[in-house]
C-alpha positions as CSV (number, residue, x, y, z in Angstrom):
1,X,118.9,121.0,135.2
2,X,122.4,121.6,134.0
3,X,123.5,122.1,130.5
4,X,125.6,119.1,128.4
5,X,128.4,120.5,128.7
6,X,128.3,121.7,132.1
7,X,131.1,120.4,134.7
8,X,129.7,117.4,136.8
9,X,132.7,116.6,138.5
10,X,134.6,119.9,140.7
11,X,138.2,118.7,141.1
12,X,139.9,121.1,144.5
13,X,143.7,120.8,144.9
14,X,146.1,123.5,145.2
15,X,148.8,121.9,143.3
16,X,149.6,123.4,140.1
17,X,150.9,120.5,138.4
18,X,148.5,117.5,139.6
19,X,145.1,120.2,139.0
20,X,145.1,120.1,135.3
21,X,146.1,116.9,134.9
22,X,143.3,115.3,136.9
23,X,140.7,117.4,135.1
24,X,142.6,116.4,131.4
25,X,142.0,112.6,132.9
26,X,138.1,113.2,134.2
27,X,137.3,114.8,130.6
28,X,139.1,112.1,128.9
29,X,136.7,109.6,130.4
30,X,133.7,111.6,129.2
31,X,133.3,113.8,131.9
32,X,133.0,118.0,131.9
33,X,135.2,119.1,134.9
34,X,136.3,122.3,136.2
35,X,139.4,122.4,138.8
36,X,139.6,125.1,141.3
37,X,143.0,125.5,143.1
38,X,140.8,126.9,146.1
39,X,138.3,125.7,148.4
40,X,136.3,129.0,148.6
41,X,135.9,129.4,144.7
42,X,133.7,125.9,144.4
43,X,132.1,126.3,147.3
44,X,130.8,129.8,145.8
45,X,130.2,127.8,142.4
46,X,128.4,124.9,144.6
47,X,124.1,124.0,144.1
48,X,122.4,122.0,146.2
49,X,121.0,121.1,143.0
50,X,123.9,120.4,140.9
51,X,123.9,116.9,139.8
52,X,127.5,116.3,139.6
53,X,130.5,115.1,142.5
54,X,133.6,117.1,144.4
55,X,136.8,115.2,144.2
56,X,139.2,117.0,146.8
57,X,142.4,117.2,148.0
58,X,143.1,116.5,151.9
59,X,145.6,118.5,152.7
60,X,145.3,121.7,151.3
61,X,146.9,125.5,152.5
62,X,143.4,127.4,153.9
63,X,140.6,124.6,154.4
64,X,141.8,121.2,154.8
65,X,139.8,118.5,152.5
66,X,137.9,117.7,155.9
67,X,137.1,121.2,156.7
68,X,135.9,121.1,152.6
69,X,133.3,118.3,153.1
70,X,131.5,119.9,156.4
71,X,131.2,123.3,154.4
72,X,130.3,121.2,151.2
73,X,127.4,119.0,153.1
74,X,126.1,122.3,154.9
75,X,125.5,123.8,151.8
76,X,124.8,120.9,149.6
77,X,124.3,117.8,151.4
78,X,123.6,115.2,149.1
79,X,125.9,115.4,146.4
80,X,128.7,112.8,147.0
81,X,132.4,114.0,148.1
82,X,135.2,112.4,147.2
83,X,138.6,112.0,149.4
84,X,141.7,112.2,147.5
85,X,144.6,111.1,149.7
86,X,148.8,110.6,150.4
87,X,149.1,107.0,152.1
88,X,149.5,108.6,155.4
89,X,146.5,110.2,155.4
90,X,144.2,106.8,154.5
91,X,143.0,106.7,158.6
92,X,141.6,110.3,158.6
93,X,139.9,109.2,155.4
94,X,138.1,106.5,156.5
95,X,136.8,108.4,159.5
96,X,135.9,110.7,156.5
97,X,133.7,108.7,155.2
98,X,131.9,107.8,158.4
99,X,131.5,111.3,158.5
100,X,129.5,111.7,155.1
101,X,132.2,111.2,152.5
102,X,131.6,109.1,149.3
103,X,134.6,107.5,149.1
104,X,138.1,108.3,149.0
105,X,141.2,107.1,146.7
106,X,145.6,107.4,147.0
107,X,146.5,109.8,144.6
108,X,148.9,106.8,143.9
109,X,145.8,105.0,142.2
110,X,145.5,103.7,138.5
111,X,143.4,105.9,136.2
112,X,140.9,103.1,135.9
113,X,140.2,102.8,139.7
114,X,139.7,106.8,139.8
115,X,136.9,106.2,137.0
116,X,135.2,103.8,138.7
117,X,134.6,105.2,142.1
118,X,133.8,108.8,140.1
119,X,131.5,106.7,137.5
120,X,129.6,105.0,140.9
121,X,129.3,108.5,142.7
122,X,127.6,109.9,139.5
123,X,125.4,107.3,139.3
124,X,124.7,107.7,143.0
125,X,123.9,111.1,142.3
126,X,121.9,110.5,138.9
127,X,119.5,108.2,141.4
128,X,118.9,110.5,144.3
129,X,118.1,113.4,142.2
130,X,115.0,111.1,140.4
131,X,114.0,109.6,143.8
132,X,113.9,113.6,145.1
133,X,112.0,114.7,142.0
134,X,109.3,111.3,142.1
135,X,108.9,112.6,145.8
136,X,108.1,115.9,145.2
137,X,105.6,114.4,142.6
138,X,104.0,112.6,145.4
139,X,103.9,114.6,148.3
140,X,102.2,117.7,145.8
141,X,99.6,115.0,145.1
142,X,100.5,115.8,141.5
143,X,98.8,112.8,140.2
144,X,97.1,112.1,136.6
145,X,93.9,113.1,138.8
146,X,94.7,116.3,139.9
147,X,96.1,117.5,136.7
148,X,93.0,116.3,134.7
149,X,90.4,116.3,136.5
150,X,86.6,115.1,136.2
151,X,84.3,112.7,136.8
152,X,82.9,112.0,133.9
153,X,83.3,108.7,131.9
154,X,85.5,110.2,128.8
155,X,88.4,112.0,131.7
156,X,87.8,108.5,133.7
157,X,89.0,107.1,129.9
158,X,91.5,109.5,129.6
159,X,93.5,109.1,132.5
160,X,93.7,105.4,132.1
161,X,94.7,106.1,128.3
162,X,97.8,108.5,129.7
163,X,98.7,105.6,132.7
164,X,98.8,103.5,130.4
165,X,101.4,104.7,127.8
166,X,103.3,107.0,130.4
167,X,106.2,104.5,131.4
168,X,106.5,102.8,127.3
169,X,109.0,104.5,125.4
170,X,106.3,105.2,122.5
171,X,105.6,108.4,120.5
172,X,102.1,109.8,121.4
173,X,100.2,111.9,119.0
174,X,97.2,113.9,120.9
175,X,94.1,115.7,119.4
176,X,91.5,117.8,120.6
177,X,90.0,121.5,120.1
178,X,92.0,124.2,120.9
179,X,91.5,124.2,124.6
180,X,91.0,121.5,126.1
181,X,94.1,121.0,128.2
182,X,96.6,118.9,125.1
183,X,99.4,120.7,126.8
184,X,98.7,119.7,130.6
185,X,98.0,116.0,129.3
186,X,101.9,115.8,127.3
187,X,103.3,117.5,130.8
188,X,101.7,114.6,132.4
189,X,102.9,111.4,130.0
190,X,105.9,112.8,131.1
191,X,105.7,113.6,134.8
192,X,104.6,110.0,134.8
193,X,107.2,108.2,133.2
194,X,110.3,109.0,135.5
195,X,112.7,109.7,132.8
196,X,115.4,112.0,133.8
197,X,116.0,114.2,130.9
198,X,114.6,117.6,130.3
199,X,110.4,118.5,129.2
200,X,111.3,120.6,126.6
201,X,108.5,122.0,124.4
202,X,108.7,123.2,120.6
203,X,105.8,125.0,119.4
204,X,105.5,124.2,115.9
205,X,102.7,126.4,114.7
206,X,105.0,129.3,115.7
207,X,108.3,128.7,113.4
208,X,108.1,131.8,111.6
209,X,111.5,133.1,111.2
210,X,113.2,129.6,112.0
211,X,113.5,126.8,110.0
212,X,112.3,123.0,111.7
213,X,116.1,121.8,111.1
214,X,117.2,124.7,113.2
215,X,114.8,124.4,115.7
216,X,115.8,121.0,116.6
217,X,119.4,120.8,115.5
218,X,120.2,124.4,116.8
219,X,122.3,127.1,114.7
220,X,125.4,126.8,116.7
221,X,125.2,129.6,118.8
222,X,122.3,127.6,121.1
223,X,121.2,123.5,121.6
224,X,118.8,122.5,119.4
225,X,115.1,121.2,121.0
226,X,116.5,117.2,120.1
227,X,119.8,117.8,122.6
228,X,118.3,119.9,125.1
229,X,115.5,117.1,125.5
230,X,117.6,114.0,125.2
231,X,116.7,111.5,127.5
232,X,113.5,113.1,128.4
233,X,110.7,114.5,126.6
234,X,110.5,116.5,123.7
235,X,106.7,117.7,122.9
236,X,106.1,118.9,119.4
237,X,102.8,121.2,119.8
238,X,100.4,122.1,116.7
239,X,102.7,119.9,114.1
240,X,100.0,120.5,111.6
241,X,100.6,124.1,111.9
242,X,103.6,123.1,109.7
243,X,104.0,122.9,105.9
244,X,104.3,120.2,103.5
245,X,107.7,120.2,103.0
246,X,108.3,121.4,106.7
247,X,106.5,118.1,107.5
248,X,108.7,115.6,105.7
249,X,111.5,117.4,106.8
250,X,110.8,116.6,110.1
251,X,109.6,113.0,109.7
252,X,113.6,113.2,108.2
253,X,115.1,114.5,111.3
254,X,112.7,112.3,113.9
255,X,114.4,109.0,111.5
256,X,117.7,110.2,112.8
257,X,117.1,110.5,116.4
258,X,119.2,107.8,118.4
259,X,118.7,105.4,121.1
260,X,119.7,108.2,123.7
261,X,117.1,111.0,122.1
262,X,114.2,112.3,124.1
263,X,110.9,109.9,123.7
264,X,108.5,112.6,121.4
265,X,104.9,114.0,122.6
266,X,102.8,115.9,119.6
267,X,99.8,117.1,118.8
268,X,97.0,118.4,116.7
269,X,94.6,120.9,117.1
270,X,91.3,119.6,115.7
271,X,90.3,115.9,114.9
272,X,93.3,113.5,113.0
273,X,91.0,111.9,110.7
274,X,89.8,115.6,109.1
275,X,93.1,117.0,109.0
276,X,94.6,113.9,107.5
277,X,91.4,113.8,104.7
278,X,92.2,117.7,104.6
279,X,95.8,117.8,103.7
280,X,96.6,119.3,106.5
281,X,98.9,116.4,108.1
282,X,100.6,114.3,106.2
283,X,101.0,110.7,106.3
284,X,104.4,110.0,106.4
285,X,104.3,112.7,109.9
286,X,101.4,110.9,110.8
287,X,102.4,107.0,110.6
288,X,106.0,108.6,113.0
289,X,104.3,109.7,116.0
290,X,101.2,107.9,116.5
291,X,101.9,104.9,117.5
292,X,99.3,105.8,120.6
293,X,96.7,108.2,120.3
294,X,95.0,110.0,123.0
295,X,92.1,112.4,121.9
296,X,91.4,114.8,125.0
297,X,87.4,115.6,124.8
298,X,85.8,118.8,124.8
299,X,84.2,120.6,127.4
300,X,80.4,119.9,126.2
301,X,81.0,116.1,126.2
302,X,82.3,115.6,130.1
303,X,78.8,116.3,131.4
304,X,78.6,117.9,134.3
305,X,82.6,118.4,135.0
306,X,81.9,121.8,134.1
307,X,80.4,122.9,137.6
308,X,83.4,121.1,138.8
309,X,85.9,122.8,137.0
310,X,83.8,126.0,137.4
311,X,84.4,125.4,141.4
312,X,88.1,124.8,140.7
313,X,89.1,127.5,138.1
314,X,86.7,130.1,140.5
315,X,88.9,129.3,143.9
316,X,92.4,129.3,142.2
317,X,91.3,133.0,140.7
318,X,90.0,134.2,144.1
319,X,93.1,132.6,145.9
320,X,95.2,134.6,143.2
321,X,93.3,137.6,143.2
322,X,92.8,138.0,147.1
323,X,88.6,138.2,146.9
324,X,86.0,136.1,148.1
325,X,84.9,132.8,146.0
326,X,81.9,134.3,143.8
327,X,78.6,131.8,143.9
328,X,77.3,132.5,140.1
329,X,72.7,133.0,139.7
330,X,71.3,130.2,139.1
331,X,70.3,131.4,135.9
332,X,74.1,131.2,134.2
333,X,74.3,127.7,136.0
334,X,71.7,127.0,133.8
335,X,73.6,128.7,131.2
336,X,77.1,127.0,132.0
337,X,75.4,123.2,131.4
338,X,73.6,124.7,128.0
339,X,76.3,126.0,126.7
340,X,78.7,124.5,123.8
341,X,81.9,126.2,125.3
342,X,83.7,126.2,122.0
343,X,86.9,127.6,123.5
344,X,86.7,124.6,126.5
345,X,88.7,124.9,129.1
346,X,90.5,127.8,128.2
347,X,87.1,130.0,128.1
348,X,85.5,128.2,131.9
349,X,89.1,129.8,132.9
350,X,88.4,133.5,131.6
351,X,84.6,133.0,132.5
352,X,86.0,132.4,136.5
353,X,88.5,135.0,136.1
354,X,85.9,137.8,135.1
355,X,83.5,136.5,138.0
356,X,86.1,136.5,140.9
357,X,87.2,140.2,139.4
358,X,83.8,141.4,139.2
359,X,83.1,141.8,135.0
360,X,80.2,140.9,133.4
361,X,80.0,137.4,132.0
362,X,78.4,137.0,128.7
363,X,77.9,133.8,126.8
364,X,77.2,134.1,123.4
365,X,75.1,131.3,120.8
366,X,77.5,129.6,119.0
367,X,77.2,127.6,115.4
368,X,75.6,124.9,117.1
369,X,72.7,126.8,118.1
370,X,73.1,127.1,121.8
371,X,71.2,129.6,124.1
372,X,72.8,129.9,126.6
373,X,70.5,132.3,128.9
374,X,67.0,130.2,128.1
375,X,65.4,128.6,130.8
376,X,65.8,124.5,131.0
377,X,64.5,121.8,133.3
378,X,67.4,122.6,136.0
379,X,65.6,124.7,138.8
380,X,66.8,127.1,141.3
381,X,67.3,124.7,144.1
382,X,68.8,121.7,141.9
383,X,71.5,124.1,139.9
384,X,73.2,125.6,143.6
385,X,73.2,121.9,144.5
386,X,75.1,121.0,142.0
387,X,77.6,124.2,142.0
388,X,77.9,123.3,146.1
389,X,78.3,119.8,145.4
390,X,81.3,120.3,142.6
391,X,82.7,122.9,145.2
392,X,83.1,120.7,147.9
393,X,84.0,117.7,145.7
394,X,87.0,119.7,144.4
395,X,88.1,121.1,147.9
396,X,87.9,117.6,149.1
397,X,89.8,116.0,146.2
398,X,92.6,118.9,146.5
399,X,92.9,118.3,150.0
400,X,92.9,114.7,149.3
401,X,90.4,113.9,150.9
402,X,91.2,115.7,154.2
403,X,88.4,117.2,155.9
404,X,90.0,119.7,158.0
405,X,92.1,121.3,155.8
406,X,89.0,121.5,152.8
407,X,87.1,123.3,155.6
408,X,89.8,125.8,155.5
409,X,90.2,126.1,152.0
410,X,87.0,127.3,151.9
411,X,86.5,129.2,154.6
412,X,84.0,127.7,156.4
413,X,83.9,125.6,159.7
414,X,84.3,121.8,159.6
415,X,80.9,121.4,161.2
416,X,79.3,123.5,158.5
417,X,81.6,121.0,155.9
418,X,80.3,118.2,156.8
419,X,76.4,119.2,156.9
420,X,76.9,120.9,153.7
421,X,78.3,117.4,152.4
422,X,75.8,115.6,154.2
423,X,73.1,118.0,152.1
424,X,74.2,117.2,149.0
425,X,74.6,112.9,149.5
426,X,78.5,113.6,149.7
427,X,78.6,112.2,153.2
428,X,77.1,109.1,154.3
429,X,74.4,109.2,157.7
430,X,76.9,107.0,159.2
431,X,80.1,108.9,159.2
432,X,81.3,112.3,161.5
């Protein structure tokens, strides 16, 4: 994404005179613009990201404004071209335009008229850059699902809880252990809110040699977190990491944020109610950004999500690695559902990293007593069903749903997919 200050508007025209003064007339309007007196200079400055317009000359000593636009859509297609034009040339413009230009002006035209068409191609712009990004959402399958993923009743919870407050223009204060995915779940509020500012993230429990007024106000030399994230999404991690008088400063700052700030994401490590009767996060801080609160759960209270997350975490190592998917004894199956996984998803990730690489796993007791390599009621045949079935479920859901290309995933064939389904009730008699 570009910069505030960045040009969004590339003015071409070889005369000296006219140059400046349409970029001192662009700028006036509240537009950054850069002039270039020659075709070949923007079209080396040119992104087929850039979310700004080209306003060019037609006649011009080199490349002609026509010969500009085909070079301009070849290298970046979709942002808009403007035409600017002597009266003669107002029938080459028009074919122009059928061509793929935006829209073209007389450089006889009122300052007002120039502003609108460049204020309509901007906005033209603004809108196909959202509807590119919400289609690359979709066609990823980057959906609430995907990102948090489980089947048990409290992630079923959780991803209504995150649908629900996504698209309000709310502050969200989340909580949970260290672990268990606060991060992923503030990326998602605003993946799923299609605002088209910045994500920008400001770790508070690592201000050390910064001050919080610096951090988001910036020290001059670089934007503060507060400009770089307006109109998007600035997510304040570990805000009880902060001190007392770090806290109410920022309560301060957060009072002075404008209509056009970045909607704010936060969170705590640990449960709100304890910190708050702790002293460890202070009212004021408190009352500011939580007007919806989303506790994410820990690992021991999603049930048996952890042989599905196990299946997940194990193929994205192997995939990254380049080795085989590991199947785990049955014996640290039985360990995996015993355990209290105090370091949640976080440790299931290092556990399926050390497997796929080959190092021995051990799980040791914790403070709630766990024993993690005792013997429970889960047999043999019962604990591989239920690492196969998680497996499959989350090549399936990956694939969304598509048969085939799970099959692949895992390396098996599709015949041997769908008995393996049909084995573990995934698959009903009925279907082939």
């Amino acid at each position: 994404m570009s910069q505030m200050n960045d040009p969004v508007v590339y003015v071409v025209d070889d005369d000296a005179d006219l140059l400046p003064a349409l970029v001192e007339v662009i700028e006036g309007s509240g537009w950054p613009a850069r002039g270039f007196s020659d075709a070949e200079a923007m079209l080396a400055a040119l992104q087929p990201d850039w979310n700004g317009v080209i306003l060019s000359d037609m006649r011009m000593p080199g490349m002609t404004g026509l010969q500009l636009l085909e070079r301009a859509q070849e290298q970046a297609p979709e942002v808009p071209f403007i035409l600017f034009t002597a009266h003669g040339d107002i029938p080459t413009a028009v074919q122009a335009i059928r061509g793929g230009a935006f829209n073209f002006l007389e450089k006889t035209s009122p300052s007002d008229y120039l502003r609108e068409i460049l204020r309509r191609a901007l906005e033209s712009r603004r809108l196909n850059l959202e509807n590119r990004q919400l289609r690359a959402r979709i066609s990823s399958g980057d959906s609430l699902k995907s990102r948090l993923p489980g089947k048990s009743q409290v992630m079923r919870d959780l991803r209504r809880e995150i649908a629900a407050v996504a698209g309000l223009d709310v502050a969200v204060l989340l909580s949970g252990e260290p672990g268990t995915g606060k991060a992923v779940a503030a990326q998602a509020i605003h993946d799923n809110a299609d605002r088209g500012g910045d994500y920008v993230v400001l770790d508070c429990g690592a201000l050390k040699d910064i001050s919080i007024e610096a951090a988001l106000l910036g020290d001059g030399a670089a934007l503060g977190a507060l400009a770089q994230a307006a109109g998007g999404t600035l997510y304040l991690a570990r805000i009880a990491a902060l001190s007392h008088a770090a806290q109410a400063q920022l309560v301060g700052l957060l009072d002075g944020i404008g209509p056009d700030g970045p909607r704010l994401v936060a969170s705590v490590e640990g449960g709100i109610a304890k910190l708050r009767s702790d002293g460890m996060l202070d009212d004021d801080l408190y009352y500011r950004l939580s007007l919806a609160e989303i506790e994410l759960p820990p690992l021991r209270q999603r049930d048996d999500d952890v042989f599905l997350l196990l299946a997940q975490f194990l193929r994205e190592a192997a995939t990254r690695h380049r080795r085989e998917i590991p199947q785990p004894p049955a014996q640290d199956l039985r360990a995996y559902r015993r355990y209290h996984w105090p370091g949640n998803l976080r440790e299931l990730r290092n556990v399926a990293e050390k497997l796929v690489i080959g190092l021995r796993v051990t799980l040791q007791p914790d403070a709630e007593g766990d024993a993690p390599l005792a013997p429970d009621a889960l047999g043999y045949d019962a604990a591989m069903e239920e690492f196969e079935s998680a497996l499959l479920q989350a090549a399936l859901q990956k694939t969304g749903g598509r048969k085939a290309e799970a099959a692949e995933a895992l390396g098996i064939p599709r015949k041997r997919l769908y008995l393996r389904m049909k084995a573990c009730g995934l698959l009903d008699s009925g279907q082939n």
